[in-house]
PDB file with SEQRES, HELIX, SHEET and CRYST1 records, atoms N, CA, C and O in Angstrom:
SEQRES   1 A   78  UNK UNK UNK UNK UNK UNK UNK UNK UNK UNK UNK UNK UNK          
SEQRES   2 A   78  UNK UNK UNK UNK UNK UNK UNK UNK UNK UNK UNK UNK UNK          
SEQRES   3 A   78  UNK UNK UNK UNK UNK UNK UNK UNK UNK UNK UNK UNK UNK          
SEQRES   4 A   78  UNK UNK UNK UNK UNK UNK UNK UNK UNK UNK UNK UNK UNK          
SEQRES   5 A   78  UNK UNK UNK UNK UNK UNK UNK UNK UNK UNK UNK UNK UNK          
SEQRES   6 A   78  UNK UNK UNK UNK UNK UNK UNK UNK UNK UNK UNK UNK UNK          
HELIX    1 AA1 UNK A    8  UNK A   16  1                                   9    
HELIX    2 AA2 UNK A   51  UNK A   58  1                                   8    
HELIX    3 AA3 UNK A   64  UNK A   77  1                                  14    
CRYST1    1.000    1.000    1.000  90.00  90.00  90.00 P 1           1          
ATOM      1  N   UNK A   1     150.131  91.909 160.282  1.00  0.00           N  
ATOM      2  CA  UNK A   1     150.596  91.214 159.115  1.00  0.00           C  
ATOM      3  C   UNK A   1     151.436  90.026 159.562  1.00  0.00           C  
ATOM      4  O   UNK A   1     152.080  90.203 160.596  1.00  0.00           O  
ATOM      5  N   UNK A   2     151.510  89.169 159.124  1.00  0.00           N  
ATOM      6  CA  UNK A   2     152.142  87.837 158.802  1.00  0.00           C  
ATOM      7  C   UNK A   2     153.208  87.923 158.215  1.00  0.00           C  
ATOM      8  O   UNK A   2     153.234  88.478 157.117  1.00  0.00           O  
ATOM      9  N   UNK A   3     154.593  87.298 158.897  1.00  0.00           N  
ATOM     10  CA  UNK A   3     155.746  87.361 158.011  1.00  0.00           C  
ATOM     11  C   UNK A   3     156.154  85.726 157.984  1.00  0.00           C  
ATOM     12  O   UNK A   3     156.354  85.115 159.034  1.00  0.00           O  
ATOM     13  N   UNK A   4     156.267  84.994 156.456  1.00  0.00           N  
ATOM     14  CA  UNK A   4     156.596  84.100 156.485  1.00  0.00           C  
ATOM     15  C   UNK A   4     158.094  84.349 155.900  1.00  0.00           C  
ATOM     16  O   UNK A   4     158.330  85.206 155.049  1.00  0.00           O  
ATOM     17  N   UNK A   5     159.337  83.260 156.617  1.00  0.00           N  
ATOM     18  CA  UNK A   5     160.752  83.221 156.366  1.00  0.00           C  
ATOM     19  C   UNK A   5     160.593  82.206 154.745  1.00  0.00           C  
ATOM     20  O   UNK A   5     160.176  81.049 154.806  1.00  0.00           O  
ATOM     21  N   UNK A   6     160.924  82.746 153.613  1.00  0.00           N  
ATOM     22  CA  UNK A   6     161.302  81.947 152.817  1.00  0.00           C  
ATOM     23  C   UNK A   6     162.969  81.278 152.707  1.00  0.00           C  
ATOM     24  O   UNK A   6     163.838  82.035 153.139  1.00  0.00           O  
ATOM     25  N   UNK A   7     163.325  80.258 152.295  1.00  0.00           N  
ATOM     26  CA  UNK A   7     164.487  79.959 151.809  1.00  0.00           C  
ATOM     27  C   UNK A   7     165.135  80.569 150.753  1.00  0.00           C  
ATOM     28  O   UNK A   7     164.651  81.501 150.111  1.00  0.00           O  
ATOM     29  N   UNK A   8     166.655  79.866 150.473  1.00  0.00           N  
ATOM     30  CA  UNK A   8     167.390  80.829 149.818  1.00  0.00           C  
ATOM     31  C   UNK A   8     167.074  80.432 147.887  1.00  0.00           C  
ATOM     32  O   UNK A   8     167.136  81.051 146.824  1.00  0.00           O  
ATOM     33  N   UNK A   9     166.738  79.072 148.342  1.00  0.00           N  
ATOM     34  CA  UNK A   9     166.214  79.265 147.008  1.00  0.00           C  
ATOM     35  C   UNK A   9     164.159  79.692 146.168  1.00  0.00           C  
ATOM     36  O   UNK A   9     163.714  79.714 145.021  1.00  0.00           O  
ATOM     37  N   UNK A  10     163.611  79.914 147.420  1.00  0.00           N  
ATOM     38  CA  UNK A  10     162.114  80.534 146.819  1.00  0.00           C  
ATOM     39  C   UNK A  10     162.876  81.957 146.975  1.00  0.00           C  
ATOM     40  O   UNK A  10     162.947  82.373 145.818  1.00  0.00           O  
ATOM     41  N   UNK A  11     163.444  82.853 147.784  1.00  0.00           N  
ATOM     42  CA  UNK A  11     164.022  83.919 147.363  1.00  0.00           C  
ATOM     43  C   UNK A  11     164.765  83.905 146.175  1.00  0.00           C  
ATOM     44  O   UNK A  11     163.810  84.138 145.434  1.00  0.00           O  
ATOM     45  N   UNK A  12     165.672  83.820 145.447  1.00  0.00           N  
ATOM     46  CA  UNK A  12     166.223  83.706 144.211  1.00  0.00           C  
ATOM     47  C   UNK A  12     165.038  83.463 143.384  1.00  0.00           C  
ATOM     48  O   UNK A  12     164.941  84.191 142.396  1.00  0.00           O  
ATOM     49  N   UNK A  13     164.230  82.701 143.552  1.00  0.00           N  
ATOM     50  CA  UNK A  13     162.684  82.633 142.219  1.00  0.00           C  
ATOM     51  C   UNK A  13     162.470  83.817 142.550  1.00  0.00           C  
ATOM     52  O   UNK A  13     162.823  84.528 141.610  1.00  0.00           O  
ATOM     53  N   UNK A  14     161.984  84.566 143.588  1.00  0.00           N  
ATOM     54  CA  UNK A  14     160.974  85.566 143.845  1.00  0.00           C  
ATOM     55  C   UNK A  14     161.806  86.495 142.890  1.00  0.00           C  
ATOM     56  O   UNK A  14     161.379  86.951 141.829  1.00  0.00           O  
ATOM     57  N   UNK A  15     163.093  86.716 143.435  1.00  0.00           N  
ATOM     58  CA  UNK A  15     164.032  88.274 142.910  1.00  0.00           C  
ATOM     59  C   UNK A  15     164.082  87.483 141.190  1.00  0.00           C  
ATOM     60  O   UNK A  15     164.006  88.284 140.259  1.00  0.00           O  
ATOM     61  N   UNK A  16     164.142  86.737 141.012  1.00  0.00           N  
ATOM     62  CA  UNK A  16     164.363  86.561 139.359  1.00  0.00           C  
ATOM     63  C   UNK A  16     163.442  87.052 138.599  1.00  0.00           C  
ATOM     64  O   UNK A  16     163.672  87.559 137.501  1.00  0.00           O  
ATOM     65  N   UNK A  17     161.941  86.907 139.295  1.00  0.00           N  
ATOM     66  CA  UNK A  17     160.374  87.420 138.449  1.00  0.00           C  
ATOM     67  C   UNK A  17     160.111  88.848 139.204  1.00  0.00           C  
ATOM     68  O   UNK A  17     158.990  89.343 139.087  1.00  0.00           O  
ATOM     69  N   UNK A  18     161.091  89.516 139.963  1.00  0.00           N  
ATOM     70  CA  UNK A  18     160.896  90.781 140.612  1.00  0.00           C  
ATOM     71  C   UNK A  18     159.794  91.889 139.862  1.00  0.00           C  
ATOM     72  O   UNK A  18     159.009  92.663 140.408  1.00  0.00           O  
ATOM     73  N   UNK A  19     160.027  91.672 138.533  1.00  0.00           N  
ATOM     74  CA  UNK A  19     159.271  92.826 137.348  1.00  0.00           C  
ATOM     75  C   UNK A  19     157.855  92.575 137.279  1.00  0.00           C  
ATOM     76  O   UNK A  19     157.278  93.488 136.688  1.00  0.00           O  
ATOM     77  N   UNK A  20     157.014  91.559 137.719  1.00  0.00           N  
ATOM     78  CA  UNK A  20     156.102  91.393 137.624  1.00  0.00           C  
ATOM     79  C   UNK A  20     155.535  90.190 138.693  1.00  0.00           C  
ATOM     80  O   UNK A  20     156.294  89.492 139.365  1.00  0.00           O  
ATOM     81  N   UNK A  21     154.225  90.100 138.711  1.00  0.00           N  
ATOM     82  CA  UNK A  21     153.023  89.324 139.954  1.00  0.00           C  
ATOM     83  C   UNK A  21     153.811  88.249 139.620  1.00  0.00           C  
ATOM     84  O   UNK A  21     154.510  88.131 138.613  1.00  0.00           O  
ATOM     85  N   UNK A  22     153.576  87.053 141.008  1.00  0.00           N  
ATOM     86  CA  UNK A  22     154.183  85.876 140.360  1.00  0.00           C  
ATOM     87  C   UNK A  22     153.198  85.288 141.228  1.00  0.00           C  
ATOM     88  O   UNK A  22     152.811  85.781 142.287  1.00  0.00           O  
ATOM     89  N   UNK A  23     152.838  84.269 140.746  1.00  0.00           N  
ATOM     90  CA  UNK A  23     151.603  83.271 141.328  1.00  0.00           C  
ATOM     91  C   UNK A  23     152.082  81.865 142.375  1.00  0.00           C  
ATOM     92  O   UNK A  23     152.480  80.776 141.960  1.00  0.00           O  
ATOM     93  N   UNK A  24     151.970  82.121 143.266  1.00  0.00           N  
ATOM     94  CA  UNK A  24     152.267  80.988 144.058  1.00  0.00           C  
ATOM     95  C   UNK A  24     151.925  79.390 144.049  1.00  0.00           C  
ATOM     96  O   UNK A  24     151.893  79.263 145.273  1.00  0.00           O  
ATOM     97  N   UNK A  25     151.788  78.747 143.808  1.00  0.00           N  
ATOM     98  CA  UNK A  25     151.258  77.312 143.854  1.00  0.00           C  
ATOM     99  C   UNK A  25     151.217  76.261 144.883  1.00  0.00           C  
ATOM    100  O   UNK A  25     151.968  76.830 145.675  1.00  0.00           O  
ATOM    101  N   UNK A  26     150.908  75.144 145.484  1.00  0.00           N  
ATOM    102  CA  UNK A  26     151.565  74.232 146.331  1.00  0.00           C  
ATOM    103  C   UNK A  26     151.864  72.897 145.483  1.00  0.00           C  
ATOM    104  O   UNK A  26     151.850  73.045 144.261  1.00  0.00           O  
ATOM    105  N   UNK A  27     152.148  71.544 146.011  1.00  0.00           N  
ATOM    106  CA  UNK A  27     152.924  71.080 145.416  1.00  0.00           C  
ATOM    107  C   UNK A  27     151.811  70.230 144.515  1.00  0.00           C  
ATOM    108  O   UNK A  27     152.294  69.440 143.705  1.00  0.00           O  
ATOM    109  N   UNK A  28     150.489  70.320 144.584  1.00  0.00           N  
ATOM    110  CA  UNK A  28     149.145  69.930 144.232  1.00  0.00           C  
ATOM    111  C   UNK A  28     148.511  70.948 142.523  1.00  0.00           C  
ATOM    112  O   UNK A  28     147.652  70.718 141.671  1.00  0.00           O  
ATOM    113  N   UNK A  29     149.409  71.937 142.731  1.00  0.00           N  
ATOM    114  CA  UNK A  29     149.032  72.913 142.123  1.00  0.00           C  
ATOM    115  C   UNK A  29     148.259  73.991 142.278  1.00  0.00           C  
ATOM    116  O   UNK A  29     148.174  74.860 141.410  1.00  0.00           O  
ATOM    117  N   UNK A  30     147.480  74.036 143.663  1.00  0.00           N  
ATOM    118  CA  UNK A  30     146.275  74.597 143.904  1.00  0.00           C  
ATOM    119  C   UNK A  30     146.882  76.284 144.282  1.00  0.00           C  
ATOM    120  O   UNK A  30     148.014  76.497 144.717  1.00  0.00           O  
ATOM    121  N   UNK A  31     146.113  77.086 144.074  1.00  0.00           N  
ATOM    122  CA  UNK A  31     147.347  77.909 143.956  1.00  0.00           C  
ATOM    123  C   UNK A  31     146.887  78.714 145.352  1.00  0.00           C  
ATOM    124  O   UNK A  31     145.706  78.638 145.692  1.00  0.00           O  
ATOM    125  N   UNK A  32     147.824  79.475 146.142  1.00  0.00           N  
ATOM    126  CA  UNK A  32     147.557  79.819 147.615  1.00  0.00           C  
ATOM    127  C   UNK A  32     147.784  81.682 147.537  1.00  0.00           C  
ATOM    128  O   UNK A  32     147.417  82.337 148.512  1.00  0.00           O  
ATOM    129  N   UNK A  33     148.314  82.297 146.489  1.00  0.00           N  
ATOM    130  CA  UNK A  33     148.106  83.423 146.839  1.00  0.00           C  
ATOM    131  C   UNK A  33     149.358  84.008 145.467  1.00  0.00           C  
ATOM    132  O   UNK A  33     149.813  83.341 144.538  1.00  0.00           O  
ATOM    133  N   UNK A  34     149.624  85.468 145.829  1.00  0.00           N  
ATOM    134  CA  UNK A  34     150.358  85.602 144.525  1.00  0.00           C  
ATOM    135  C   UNK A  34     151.260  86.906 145.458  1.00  0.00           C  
ATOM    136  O   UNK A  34     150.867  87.479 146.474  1.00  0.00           O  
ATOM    137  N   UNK A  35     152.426  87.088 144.789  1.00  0.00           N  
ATOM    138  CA  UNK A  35     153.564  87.415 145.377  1.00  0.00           C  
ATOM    139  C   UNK A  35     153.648  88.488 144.592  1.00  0.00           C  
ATOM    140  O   UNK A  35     154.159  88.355 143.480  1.00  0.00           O  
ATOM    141  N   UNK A  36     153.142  89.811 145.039  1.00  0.00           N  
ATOM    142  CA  UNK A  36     153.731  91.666 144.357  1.00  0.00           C  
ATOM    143  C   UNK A  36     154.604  91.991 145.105  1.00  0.00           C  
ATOM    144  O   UNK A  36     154.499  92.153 146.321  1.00  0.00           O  
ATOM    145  N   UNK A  37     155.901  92.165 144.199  1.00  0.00           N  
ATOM    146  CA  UNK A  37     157.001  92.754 144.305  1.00  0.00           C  
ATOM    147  C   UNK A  37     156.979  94.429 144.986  1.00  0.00           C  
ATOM    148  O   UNK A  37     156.193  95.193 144.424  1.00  0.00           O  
ATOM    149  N   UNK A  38     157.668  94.905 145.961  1.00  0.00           N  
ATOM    150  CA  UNK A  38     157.682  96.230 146.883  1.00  0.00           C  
ATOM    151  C   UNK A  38     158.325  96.783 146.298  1.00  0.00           C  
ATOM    152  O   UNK A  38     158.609  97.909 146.706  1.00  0.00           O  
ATOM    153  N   UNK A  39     159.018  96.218 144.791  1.00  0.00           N  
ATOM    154  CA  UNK A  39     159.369  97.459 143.595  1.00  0.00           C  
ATOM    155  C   UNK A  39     158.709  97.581 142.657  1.00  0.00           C  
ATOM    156  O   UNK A  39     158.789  96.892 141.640  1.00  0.00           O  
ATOM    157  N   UNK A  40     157.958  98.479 142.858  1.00  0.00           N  
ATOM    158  CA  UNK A  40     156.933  99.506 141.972  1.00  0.00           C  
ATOM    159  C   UNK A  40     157.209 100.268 140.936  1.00  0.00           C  
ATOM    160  O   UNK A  40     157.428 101.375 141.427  1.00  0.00           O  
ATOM    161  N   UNK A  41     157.333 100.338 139.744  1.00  0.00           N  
ATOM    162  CA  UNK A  41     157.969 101.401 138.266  1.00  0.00           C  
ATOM    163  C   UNK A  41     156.798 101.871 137.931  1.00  0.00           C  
ATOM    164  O   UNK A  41     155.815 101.210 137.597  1.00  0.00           O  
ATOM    165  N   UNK A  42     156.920 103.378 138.043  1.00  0.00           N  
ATOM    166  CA  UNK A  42     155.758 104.051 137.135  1.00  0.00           C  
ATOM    167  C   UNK A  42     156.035 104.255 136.024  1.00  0.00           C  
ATOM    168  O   UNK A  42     157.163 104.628 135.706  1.00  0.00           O  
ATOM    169  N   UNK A  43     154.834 104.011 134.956  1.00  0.00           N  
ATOM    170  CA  UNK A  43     155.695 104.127 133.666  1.00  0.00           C  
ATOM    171  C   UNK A  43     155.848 105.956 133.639  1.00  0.00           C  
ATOM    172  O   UNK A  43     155.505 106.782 134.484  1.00  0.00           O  
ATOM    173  N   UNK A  44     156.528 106.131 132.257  1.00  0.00           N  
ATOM    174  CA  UNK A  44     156.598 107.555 132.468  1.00  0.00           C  
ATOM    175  C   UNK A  44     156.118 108.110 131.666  1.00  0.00           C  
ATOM    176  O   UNK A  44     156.538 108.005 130.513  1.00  0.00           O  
ATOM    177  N   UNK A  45     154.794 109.104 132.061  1.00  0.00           N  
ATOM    178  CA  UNK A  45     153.923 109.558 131.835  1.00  0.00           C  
ATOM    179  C   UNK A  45     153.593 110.902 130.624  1.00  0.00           C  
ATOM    180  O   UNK A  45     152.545 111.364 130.171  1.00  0.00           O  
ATOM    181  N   UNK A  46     155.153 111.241 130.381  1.00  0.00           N  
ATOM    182  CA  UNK A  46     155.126 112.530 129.532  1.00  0.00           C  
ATOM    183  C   UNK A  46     154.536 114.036 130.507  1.00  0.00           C  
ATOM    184  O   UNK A  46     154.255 115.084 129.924  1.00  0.00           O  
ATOM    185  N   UNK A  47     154.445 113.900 131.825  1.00  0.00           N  
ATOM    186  CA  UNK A  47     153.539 115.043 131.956  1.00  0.00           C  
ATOM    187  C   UNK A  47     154.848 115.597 132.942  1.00  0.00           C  
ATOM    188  O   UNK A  47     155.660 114.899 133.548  1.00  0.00           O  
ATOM    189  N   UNK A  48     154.755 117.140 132.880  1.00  0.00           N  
ATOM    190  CA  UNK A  48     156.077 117.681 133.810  1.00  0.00           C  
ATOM    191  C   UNK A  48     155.042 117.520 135.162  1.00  0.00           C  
ATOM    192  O   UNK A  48     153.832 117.303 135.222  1.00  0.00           O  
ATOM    193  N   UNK A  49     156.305 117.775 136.449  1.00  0.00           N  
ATOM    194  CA  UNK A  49     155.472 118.336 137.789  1.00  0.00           C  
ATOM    195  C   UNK A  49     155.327 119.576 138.126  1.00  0.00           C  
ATOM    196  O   UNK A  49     155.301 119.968 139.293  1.00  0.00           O  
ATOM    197  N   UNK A  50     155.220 120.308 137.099  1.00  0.00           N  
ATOM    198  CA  UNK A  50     154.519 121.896 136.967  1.00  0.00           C  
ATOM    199  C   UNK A  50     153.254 121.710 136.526  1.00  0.00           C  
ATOM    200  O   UNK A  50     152.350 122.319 137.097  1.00  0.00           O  
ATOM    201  N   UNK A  51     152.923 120.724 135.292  1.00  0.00           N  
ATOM    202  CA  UNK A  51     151.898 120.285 134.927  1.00  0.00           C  
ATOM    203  C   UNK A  51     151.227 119.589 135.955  1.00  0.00           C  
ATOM    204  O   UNK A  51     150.331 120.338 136.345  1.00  0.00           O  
ATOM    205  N   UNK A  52     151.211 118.401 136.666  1.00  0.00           N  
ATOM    206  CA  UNK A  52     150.618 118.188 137.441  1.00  0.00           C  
ATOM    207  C   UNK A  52     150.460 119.007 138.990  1.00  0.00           C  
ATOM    208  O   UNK A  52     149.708 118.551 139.851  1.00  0.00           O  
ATOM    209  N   UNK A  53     150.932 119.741 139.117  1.00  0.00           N  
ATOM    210  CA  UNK A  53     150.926 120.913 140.576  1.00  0.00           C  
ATOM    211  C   UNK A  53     149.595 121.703 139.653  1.00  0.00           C  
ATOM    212  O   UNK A  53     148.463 121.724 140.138  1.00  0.00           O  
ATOM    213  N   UNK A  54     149.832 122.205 138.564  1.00  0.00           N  
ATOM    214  CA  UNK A  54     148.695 123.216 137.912  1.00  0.00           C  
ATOM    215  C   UNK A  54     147.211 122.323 138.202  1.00  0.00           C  
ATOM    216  O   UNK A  54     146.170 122.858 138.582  1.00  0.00           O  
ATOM    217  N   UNK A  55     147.399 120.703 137.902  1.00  0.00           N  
ATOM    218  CA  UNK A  55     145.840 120.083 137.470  1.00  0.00           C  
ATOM    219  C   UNK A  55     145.587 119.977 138.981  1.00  0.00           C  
ATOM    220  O   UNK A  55     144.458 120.108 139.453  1.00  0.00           O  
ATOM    221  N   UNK A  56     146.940 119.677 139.901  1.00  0.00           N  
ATOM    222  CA  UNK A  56     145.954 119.669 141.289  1.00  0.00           C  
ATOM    223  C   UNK A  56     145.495 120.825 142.126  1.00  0.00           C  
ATOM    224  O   UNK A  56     145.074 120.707 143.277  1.00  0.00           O  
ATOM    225  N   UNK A  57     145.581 121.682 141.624  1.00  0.00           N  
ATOM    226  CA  UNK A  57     145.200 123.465 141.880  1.00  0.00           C  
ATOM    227  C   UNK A  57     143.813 123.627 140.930  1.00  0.00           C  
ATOM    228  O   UNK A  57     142.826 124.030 141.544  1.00  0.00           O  
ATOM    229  N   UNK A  58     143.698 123.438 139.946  1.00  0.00           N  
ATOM    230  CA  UNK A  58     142.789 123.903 139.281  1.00  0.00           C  
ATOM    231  C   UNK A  58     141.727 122.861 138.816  1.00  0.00           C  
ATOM    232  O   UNK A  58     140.585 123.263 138.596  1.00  0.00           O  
ATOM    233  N   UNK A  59     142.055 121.475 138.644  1.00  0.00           N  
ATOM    234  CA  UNK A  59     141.373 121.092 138.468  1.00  0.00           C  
ATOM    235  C   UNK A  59     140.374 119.985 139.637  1.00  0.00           C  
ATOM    236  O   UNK A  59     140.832 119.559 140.698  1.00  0.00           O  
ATOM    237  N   UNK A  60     138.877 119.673 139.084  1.00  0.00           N  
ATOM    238  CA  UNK A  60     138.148 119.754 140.297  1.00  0.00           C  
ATOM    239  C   UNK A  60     138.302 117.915 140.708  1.00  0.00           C  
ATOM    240  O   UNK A  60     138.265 116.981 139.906  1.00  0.00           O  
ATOM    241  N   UNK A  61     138.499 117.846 142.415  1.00  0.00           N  
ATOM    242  CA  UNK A  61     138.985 116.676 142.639  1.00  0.00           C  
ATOM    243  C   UNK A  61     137.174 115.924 143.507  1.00  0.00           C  
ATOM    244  O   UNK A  61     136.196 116.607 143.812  1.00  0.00           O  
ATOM    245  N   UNK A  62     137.314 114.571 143.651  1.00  0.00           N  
ATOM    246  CA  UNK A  62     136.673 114.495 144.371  1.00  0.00           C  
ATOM    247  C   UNK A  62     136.513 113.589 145.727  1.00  0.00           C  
ATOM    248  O   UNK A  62     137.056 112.501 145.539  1.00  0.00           O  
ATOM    249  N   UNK A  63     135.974 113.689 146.952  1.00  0.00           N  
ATOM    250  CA  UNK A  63     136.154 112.523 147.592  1.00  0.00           C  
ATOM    251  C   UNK A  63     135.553 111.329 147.572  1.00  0.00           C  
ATOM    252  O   UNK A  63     134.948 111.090 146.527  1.00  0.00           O  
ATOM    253  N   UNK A  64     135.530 110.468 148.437  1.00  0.00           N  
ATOM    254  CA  UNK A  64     135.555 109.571 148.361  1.00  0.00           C  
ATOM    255  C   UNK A  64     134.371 109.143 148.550  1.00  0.00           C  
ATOM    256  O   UNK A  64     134.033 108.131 147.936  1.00  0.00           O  
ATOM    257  N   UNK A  65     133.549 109.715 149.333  1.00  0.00           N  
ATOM    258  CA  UNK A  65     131.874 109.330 149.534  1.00  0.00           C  
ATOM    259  C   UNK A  65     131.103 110.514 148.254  1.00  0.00           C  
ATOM    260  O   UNK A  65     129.963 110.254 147.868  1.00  0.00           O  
ATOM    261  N   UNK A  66     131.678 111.487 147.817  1.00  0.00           N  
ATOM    262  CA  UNK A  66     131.306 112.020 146.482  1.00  0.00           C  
ATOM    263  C   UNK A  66     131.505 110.575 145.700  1.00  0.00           C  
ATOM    264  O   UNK A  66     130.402 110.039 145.595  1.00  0.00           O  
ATOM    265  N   UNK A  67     132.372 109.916 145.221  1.00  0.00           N  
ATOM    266  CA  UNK A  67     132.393 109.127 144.393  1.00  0.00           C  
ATOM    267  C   UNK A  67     131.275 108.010 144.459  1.00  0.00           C  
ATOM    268  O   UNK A  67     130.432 107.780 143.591  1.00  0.00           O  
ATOM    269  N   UNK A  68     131.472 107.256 145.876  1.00  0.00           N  
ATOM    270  CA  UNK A  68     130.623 106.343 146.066  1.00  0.00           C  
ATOM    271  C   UNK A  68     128.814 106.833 145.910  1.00  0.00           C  
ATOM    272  O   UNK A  68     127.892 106.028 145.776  1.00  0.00           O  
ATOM    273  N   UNK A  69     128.702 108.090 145.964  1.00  0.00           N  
ATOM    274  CA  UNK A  69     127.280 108.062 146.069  1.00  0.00           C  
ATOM    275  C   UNK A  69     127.041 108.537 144.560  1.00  0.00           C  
ATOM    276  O   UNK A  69     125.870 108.438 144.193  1.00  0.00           O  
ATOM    277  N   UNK A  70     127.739 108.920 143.843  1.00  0.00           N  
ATOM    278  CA  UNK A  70     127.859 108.665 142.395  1.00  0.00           C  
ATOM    279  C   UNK A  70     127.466 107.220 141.684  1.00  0.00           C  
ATOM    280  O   UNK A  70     126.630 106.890 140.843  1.00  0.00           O  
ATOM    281  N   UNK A  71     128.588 106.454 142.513  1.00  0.00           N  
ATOM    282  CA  UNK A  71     128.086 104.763 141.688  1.00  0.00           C  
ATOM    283  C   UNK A  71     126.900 104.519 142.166  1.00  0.00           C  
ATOM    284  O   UNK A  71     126.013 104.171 141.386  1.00  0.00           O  
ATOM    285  N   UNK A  72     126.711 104.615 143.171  1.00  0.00           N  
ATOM    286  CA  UNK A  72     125.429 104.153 143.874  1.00  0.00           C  
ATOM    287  C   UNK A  72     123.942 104.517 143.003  1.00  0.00           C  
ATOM    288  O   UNK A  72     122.920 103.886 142.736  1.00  0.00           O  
ATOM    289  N   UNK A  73     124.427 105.816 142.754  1.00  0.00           N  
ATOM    290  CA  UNK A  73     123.606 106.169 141.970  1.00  0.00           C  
ATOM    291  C   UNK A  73     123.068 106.122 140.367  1.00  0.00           C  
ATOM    292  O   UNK A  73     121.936 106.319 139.925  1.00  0.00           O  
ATOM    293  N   UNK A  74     124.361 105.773 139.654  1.00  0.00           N  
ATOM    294  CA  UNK A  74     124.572 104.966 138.415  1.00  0.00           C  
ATOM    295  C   UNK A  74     123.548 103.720 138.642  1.00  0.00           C  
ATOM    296  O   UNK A  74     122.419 103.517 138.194  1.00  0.00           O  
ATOM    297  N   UNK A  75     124.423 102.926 139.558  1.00  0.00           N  
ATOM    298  CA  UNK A  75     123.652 101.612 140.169  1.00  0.00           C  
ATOM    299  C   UNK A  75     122.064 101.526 140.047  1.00  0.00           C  
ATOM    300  O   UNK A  75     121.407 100.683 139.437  1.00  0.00           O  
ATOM    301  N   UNK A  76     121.655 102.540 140.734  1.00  0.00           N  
ATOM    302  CA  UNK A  76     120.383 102.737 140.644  1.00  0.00           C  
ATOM    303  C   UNK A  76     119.810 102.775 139.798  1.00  0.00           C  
ATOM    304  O   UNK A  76     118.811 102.079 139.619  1.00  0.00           O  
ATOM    305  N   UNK A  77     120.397 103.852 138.770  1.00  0.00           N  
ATOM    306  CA  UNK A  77     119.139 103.957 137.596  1.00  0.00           C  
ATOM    307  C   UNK A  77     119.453 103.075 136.781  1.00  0.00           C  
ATOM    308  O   UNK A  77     118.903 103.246 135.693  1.00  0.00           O  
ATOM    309  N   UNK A  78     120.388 101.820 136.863  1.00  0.00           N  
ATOM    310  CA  UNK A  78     120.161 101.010 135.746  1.00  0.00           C  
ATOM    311  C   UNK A  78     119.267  99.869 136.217  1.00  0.00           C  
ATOM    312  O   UNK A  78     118.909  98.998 135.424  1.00  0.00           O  
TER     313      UNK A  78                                                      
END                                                                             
């Protein structure tokens, strides 16, 4: 990974829009990439973690090449 040093004032923009994506620009307008914040809020879900310990015990999960050969297969028959 790439670490670029920002200044003290593109830091102060960044932490001001912290709550959400913020879109980068250059001075052209063209835009070069977009800036997600490493503070993450889950909203809150209503469900206890007894409830979710029960759905990941009982209920049926799948992997990851299960999934893909699923679409693949969607894919197909359309």
């Amino acid at each position: 990974m790439v670490t670029i040093v920002v200044d003290a004032a593109i830091r102060d923009k960044l932490l001001a829009a912290a709550d959400s994506q913020v879109e980068l620009r250059d001075e052209s307008g063209r835009v070069i990439g977009k800036y997600c914040p490493t503070k993450v809020e889950y909203p809150d879900l209503d469900v206890s973690t007894e409830e979710l310990d029960r759905r990941m015990r009982e209920e049926r999960s799948y992997s990851a090449a299960e999934v893909m050969e699923r679409l693949r297969r969607l894919r197909d028959a359309s």
